[in-house]
C-alpha positions as CSV (number, residue, x, y, z in Angstrom):
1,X,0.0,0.0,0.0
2,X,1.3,3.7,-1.0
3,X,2.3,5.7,1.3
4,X,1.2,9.4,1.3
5,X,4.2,10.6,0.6
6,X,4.2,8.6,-2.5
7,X,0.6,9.4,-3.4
8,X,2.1,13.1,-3.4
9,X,5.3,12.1,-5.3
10,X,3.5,10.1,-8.6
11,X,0.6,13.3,-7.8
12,X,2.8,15.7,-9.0
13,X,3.4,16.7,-12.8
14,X,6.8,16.9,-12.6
15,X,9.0,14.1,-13.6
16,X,10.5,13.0,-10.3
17,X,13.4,10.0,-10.4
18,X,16.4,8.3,-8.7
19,X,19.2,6.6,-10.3
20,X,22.2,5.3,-9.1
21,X,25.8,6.6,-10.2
22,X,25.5,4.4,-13.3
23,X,22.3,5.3,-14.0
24,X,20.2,2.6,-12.9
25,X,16.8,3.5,-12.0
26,X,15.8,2.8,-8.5
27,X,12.4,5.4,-8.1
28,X,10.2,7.2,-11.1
29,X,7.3,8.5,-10.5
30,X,3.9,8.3,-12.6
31,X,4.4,11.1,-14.6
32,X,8.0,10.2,-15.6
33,X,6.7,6.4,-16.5
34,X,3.6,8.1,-18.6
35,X,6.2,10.3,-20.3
36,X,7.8,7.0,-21.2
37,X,5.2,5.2,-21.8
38,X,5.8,2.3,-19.7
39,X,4.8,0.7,-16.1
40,X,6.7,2.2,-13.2
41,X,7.9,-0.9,-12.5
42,X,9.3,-1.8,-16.0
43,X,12.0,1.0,-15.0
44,X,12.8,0.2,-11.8
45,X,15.7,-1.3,-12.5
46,X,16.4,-1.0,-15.6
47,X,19.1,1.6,-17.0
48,X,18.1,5.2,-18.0
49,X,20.1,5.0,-21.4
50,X,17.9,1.9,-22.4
51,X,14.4,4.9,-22.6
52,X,15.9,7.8,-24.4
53,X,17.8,8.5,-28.0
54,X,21.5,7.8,-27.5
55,X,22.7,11.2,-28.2
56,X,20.0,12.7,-25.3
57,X,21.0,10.0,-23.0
58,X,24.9,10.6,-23.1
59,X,24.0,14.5,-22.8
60,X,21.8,13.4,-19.9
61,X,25.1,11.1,-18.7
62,X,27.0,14.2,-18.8
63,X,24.5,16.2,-16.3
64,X,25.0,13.0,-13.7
65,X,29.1,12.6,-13.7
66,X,29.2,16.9,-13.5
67,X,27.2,16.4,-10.3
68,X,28.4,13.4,-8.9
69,X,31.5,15.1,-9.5
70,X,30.9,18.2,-8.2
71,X,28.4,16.9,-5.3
72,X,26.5,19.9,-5.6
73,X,22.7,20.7,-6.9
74,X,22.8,22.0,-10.5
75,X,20.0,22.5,-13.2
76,X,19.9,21.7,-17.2
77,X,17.1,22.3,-19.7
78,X,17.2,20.4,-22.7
79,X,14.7,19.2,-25.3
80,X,13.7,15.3,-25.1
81,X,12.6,13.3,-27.9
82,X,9.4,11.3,-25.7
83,X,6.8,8.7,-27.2
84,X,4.1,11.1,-26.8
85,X,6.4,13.9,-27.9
86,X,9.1,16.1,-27.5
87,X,9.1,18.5,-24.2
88,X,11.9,21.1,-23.4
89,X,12.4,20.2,-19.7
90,X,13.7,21.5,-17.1
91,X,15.9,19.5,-15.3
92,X,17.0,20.0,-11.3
93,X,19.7,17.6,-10.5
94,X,21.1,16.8,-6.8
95,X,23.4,14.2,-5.6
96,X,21.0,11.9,-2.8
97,X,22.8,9.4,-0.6
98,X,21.5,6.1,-1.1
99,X,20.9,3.0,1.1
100,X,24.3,1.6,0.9
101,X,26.0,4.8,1.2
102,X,26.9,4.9,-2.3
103,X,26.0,8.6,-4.1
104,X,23.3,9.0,-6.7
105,X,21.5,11.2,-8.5
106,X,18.5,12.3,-7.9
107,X,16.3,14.7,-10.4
108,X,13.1,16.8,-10.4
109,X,12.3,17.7,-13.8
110,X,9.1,20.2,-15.2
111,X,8.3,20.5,-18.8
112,X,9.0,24.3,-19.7
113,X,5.4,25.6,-20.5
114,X,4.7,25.8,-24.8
115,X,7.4,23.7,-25.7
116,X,5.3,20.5,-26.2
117,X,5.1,19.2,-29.9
């Protein structure tokens, strides 16, 4: 059974996600699994570079390493090619300690309002 704070989480219209520092997914959120158009749980998992085109995903990778590198919040907006369409997002990035005490990343991402085709 969800809790409430994941009721508010896959609520939200933002894409919300964790991934570990190779960029396996560990948490999406409803709205990130409808942009994709797959289950929630056929992510989980899985690696991000296995949902996207290749050369979004390594420009994507390159927003991950600069802040597991840099441990530090940072922001990116790019344009990304999704089965429903492409969206310029919005993407706020922070580095989230995980279980094991491993570093990974952790993302909010909003669609930038007009830019859906």
């Amino acid at each position: 059974m969800a809790s409430n704070l994941e009721r508010l989480i896959d609520a939200a219209p933002a894409h919300i996600y964790l991934k570990d520092a190779e960029g396996r997914v560990l948490f999406v959120n409803q709205a990130t699994a409808t942009a994709l158009a797959q289950a929630k749980e056929e992510l989980i998992g899985g690696l991000d570079r296995d949902h996207l085109p290749p050369e979004q995903m390594a420009t994507i990778r390159d927003h991950d390493l600069a802040v597991l590198q840099s441990g530090t919040p940072q922001s990116f907006q790019m344009k990304l090619d999704f089965p429903g369409g492409s969206k310029t997002m919005v993407d706020h990035k922070f580095p989230v300690t995980l279980e094991d005490g491993s570093t990974g990343v952790g993302g909010i991402a909003v669609v930038v309002e007009g830019s859906s085709t």
